[in-house]
N, C-alpha and C positions, 0 to 999 in steps of 0.2 A: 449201636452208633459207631461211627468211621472213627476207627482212633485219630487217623490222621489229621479229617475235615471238623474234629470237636472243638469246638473253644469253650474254654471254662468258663464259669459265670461270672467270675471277678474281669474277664474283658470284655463281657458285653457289658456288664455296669459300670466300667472305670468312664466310656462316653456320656453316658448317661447320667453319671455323680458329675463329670467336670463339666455337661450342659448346665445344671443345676446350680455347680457354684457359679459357674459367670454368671446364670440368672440374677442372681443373690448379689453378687457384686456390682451387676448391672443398678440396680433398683438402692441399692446403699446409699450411692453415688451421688443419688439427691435429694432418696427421702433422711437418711440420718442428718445431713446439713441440715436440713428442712426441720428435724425434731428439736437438733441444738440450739438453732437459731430459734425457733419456738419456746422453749423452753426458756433461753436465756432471757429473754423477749416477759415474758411473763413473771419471770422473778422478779418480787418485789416492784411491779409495778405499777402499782398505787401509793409507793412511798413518796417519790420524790415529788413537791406540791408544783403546781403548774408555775410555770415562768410567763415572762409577759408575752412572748410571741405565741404561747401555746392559751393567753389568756385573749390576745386578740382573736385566733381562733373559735375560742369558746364564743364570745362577742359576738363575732361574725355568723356564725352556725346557730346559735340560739335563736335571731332572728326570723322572723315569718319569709317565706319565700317572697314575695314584692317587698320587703325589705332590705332585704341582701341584699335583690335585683338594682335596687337603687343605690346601694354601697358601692357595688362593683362599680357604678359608673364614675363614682369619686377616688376609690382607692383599694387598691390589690387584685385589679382584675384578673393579673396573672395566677392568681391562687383561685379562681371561682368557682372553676367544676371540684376542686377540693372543698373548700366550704359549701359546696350543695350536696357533696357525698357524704360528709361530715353531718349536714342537719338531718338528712335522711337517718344516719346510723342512732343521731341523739333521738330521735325522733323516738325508737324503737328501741335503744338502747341505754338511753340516760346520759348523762353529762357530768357522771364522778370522771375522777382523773384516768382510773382504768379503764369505762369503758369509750373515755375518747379515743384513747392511747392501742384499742385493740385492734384498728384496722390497720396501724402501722407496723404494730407486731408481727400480725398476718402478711404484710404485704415483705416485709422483711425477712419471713422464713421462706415466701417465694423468691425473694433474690438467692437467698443460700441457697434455694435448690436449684436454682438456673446457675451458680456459678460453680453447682456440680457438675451440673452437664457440660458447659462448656469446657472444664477442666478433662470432660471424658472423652470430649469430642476431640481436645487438642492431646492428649498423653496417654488416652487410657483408664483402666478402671481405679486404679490406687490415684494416678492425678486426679483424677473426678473426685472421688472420696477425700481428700487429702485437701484440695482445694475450696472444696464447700466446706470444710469443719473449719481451716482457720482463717475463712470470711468471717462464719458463725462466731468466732472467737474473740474477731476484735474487739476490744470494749466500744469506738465509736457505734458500730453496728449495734449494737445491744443498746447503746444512751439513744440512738435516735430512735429502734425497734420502739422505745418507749415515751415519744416525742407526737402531740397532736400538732403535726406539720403534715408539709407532704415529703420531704425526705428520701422515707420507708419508698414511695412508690415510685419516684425520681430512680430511685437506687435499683427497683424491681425494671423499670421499665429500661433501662437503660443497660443493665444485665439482658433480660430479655431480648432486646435489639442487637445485640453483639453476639447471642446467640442468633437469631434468626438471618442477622448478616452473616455467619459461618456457612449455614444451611445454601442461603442463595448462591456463595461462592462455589461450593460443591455441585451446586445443577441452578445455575441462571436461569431458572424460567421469569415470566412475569410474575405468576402468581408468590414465588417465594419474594420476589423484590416488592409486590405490594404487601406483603404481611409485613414485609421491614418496614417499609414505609408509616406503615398504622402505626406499628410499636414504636418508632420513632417521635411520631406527632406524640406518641400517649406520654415518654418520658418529656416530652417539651411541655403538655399540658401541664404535668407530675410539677415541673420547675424548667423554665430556657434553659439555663445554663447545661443544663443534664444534655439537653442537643449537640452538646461539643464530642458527644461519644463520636458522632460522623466522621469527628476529624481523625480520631486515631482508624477507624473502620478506612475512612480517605490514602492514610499512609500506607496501609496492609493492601490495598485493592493495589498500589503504585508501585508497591516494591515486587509483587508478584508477576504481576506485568513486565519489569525488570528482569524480574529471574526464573521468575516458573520452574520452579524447581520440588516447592514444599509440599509434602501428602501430607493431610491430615488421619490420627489415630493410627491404629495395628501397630506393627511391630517394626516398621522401618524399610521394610522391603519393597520393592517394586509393584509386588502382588497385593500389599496390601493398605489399608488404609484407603481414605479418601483425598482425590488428587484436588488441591484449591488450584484455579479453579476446576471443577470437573467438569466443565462445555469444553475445557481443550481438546478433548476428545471428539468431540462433532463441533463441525464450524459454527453454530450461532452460539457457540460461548467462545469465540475467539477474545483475546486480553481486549482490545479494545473497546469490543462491543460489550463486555464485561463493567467496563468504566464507565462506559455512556449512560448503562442500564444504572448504574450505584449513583449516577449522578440524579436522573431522571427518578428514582428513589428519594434521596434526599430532599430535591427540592420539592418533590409531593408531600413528604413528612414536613416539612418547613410551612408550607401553604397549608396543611391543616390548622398549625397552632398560630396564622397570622392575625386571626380577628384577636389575640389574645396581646402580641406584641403590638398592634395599634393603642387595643384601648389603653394599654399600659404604659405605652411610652410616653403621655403627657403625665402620666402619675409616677414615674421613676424616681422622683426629686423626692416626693415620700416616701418610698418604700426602699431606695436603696442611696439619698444622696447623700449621707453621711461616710462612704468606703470610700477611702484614699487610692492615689492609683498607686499601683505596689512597683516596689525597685526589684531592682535582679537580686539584689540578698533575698528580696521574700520569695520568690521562686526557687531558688537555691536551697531555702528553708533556711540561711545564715540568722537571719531576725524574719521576726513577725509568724515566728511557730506554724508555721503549714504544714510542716510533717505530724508533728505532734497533734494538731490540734486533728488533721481528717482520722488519725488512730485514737485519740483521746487515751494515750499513753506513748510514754518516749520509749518504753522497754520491747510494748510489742513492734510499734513503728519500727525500730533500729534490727530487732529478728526478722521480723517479717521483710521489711526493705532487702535485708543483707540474704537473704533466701531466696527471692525475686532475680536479685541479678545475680548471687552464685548459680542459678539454674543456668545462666550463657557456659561455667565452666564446669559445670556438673555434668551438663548435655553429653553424649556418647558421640554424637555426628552433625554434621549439619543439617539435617530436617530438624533434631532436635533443638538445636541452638537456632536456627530460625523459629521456630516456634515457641521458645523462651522471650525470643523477641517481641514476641506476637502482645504476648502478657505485660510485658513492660510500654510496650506502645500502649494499651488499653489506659494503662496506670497514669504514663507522663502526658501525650500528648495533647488532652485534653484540658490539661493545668497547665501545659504552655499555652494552650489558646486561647484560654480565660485571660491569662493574664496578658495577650499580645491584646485582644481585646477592649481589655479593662485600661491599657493607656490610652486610649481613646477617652471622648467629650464624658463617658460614663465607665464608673470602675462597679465591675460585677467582683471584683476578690473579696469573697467571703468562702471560708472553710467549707462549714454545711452545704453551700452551693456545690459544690467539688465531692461530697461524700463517694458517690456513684464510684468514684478512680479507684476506691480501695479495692475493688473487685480485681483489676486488674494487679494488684501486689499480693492479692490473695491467691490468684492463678499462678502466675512466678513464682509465689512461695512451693504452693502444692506442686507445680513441676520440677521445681526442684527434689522437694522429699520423693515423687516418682522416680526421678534418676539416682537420687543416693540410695535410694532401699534396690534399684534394679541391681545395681553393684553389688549391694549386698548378698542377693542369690550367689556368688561367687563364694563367700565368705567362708571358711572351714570353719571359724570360731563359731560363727554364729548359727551353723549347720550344726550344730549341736540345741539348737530349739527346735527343730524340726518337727521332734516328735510330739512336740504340743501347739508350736505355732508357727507358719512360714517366718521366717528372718526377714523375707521381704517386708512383712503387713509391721514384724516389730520394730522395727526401724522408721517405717512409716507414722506409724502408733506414736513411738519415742518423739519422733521430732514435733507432729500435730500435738502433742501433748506439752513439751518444752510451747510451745506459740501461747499455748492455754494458761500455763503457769506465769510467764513474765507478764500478762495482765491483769493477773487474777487480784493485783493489789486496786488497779484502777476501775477494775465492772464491781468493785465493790463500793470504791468512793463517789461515783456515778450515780449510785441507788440510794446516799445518803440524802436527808430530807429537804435540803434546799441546793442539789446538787443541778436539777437545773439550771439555775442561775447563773449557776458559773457556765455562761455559753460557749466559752474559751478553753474547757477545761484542756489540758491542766495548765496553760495560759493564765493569767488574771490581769486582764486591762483592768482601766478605772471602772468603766462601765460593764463588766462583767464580773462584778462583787457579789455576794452571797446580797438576798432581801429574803427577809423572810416577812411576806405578805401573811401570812397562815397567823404568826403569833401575831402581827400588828391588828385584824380582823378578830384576834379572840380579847383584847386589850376593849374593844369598843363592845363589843359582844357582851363583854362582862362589868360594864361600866354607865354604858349611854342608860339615857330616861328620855321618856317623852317632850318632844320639843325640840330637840337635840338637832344639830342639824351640822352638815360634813362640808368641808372645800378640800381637793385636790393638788397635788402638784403636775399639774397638765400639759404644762408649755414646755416640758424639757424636750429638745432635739432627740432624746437615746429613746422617748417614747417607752417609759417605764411601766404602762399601762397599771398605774395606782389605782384609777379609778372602778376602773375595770374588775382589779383583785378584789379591793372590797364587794364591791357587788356581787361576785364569784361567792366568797366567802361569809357573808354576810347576808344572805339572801332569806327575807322574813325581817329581818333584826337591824337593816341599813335606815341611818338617821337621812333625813330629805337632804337634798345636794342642793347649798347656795352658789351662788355666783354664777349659773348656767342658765344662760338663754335657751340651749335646748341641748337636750340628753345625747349620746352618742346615734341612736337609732333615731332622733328626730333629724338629726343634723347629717344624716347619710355617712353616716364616720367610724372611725375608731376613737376619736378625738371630739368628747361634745365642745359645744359652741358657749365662751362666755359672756356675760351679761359687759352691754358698752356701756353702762351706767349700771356701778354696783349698787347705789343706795335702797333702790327698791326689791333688791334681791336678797336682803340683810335684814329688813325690819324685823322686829319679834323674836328673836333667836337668842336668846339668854347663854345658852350652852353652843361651846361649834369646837367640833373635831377637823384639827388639820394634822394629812397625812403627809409625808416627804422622804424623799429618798435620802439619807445623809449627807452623802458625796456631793450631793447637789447644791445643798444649800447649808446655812450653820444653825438657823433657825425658823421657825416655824412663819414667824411675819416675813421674812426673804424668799421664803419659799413658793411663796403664789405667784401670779402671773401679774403684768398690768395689763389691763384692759381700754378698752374704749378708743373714742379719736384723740383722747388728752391725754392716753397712757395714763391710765389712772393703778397706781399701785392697791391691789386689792389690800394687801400686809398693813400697805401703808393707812390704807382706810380704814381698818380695823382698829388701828393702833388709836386714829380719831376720834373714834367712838366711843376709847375706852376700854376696850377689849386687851386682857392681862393673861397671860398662860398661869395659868394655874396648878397643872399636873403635865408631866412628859412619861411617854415610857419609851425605852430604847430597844428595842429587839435589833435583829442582826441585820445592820444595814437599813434597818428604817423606823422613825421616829412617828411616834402618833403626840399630837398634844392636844390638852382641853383647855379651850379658852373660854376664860367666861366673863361678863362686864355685869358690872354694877346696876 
């Protein structure tokens, strides 16, 4: 052999080993998020007992198909392909707490791993990486991973969409603008509110158009990465026709989920008319915990936030401080438009609504730890880990893991047994108190005798869904319900129907259990509803007949008593 023309075999392998690792860090980038979030997702959850929106669920999904079909047309249409996906899974899958709770787990370690990608597509493979772990991280992410809502799929779908918007920007064909379009309807199916992702997608199509300036991925150079949009290169991706096509996009995605904002908009007064229109402090986050509550922790919210926007000064250049941008647009802009929104005739400001945004502080953050560990290849100190671990991945490592500790107090309190409840956490309005349904359900379980028979507190605005829990819990062993003209599923509701004249609904009943939420009421006869065209106080009838509480028990947040008459 040519001395000259030899190469040793350490330089045909060195391409071959660093094809390998990019492979390797290619594939990290969404299947590890994907594991974390999984993972997280799965711990301990069957602990915490259902709350009442996760009991309405149950309600709804239990149901026979022509059942449901007839709810929707009275209340929650907007949630219906979720309670039809839901009865299928119980269908096959049972209706403990876990196995409602698994398709949101699922659908949540699909957001992690899409807000890998997209992390990979805007910074790179350590942004990718780095991005998807401290999504997976946030404790809200893990409380709803564990939530029978749709959430989980709001958050996937809407991830999703902001990826697939990426892709179309890079090469405008039709066909990528209709795939956005599907994922788009799918996060509005998922929850409306999730469609306000269009508006930050809206700011980035507008600003680029503006400046045309920013590549997406590689290394910063002219050569490489991909150019947003990339039609500037051949004329039918000119910027304008770029916008017309995002337009034509969105409102296709809108007009898929319209049959769902019709049926719903006469039932909005249900389902959402108790939410106040919010002031500028709650968009601020000054009052009314918006930060807190979309993280369901003030430690990681305040890390993660302040890592989000240090990525504009960490950036090296301006493609990367545009692109820092990019993530902060994801995060805000959307929760400004809820809330321009929400001072209109109806206020959609509810947290959970908005879950989706934390993706975009989770990008920000991960761009950041990308540009602080890129500096760090400079570093002589920390060239002295070399020989066991790049200083880039440890810095990266350090900082994803700092995101993981400043929460680790709250994915703990989260999984506590009636940590549903608190829907607020770490918030606590009035109506966001710990109930513990579970012990009030074991209290009649261990007590009731035949005859026995149960009244609700039904008529509350906050929709505590008591009735509900019991039957949840109680199922085999629930005393017959007075004062109901017809059950939740005769009466096409979440809310059965009361009797307009109780006295034929009372006869014979020696023993009767009433349930009630504390905060509600102080006692068991205030606690009922009146009924009828004469407001007839049910308590109060009770009281006429003779009927005396006899035993109370107090669990947390909610009172079971037994009344019994002579």
């Amino acid at each position: 052999m040519n001395p000259i023309t030899a190469r040793p075999a350490s330089d045909v392998a060195a391409p071959e080993q660093a094809t390998t690792h990019r492979s390797v860090v290619r594939y990290l980038t969404w299947v590890a998020p994907a594991v974390a979030s999984l993972a997280l997702g799965l711990f301990e959850v069957g602990v915490p007992q259902l709350w009442r929106d996760e009991l309405a669920s149950w309600s709804a999904a239990s149901r026979s198909v022509p059942q449901l079909w007839a709810m929707l047309h009275n209340i929650d249409a907007v949630l219906g392909i979720y309670y039809f996906g839901l009865h299928v899974w119980m269908t096959v899958f049972g209706d403990s707490p876990t196995a409602m709770r698994l398709p949101s787990v699922i659908a949540m370690a699909g957001a992690a791993a899409v807000v890998g990608l997209i992390g990979r597509r805007l910074g790179g493979g350590v942004a990718g990486l780095a991005s998807g772990l401290i999504f997976a991280l946030i404790p809200s992410v893990s409380r709803y991973a564990q939530e029978a809502r749709p959430y989980a799929f709001a958050t996937f779908f809407a991830a999703l969409a902001t990826l697939m918007f990426l892709r179309a920007m890079e090469r405008p064909s039709w066909a990528r603008w209709t795939i956005y379009a599907l994922v788009l309807g799918a996060a509005g199916a998922a929850n409306l509110v999730a469609l306000t992702v269009a508006a930050g997608h809206l700011i980035i199509i507008l600003w680029d158009f503006l400046q045309r300036t920013v590549r997406v991925g590689g290394d910063g150079t002219a050569e490489s990465g991909k150019a947003l949009p990339g039609g500037r290169l051949a004329p039918e991706g000119s910027p304008l026709l770029l916008v017309k096509r995002f337009c034509v996009a969105v409102i296709v995605g809108a007009i898929l989920v319209s049959p769902l904002v019709i049926e719903g908009h006469t039932q909005q007064s249900w389902q959402i008319g108790g939410v106040a229109t919010p002031h500028v402090a709650e968009l601020i986050g000054v009052s009314g915990g918006l930060w807190q509550e979309l993280f369901a922790s003030v430690p990681a919210a305040v890390v993660i936030m302040l890592l989000a926007v240090a990525s504009l000064v960490a950036a090296s250049d301006a493609r990367r401080r545009s692109i820092a941008l990019y993530a902060l647009v994801f995060a805000i802009v959307p929760v400004v438009t809820v809330w321009v929104i929400s001072r209109g005739p109806t206020s959609y400001w509810t947290f959970r609504y908005m879950l989706f945004t934390v993706t975009g502080w989770a990008l920000g953050a991960g761009l950041c730890v990308s540009f602080v560990a890129e500096r760090a290849k400079g570093s002589a100190r920390l060239a002295r880990l070399r020989g066991s671990v790049s200083p880039r991945f440890a810095v990266a490592g350090a900082l994803v893991a700092v995101v993981g500790l400043v929460g680790l107090h709250d994915q703990l309190a989260i999984r506590q047994n009636e940590a549903h409840n608190l829907w607020a956490y770490p918030e606590q309005p009035s109506n966001g108190t710990p109930v513990d349904y579970q012990a009030a359900a074991a209290v009649i379980a261990a007590h009731e005798r035949p005859g026995d028979g149960i009244v609700y507190e039904t008529g509350d605005q906050n929709h505590y869904q008591v009735d509900t829990a019991m039957a949840y819990y109680l199922r085999g062993k629930l005393p017959t319900a007075v004062f109901q003209a017809q059950t939740q599923v005769q009466a096409n509701s979440l809310q059965p129907t009361d009797c307009q004249d109780p006295a034929p609904c009372i006869s014979g009943t020696p023993r009767l259990w009433v349930v009630y939420v504390d905060h509600l009421a102080p006692d068991p006869f205030s606690a009922l509803p009146t009924t009828g065209p004469y407001n007839v106080s049910e308590g109060g009838y009770l009281q006429t007949l003779g009927y005396q509480v006899q035993t109370t028990w107090q669990e947390n947040g909610i009172t079971v008593a037994l009344l019994t008459v002579d």
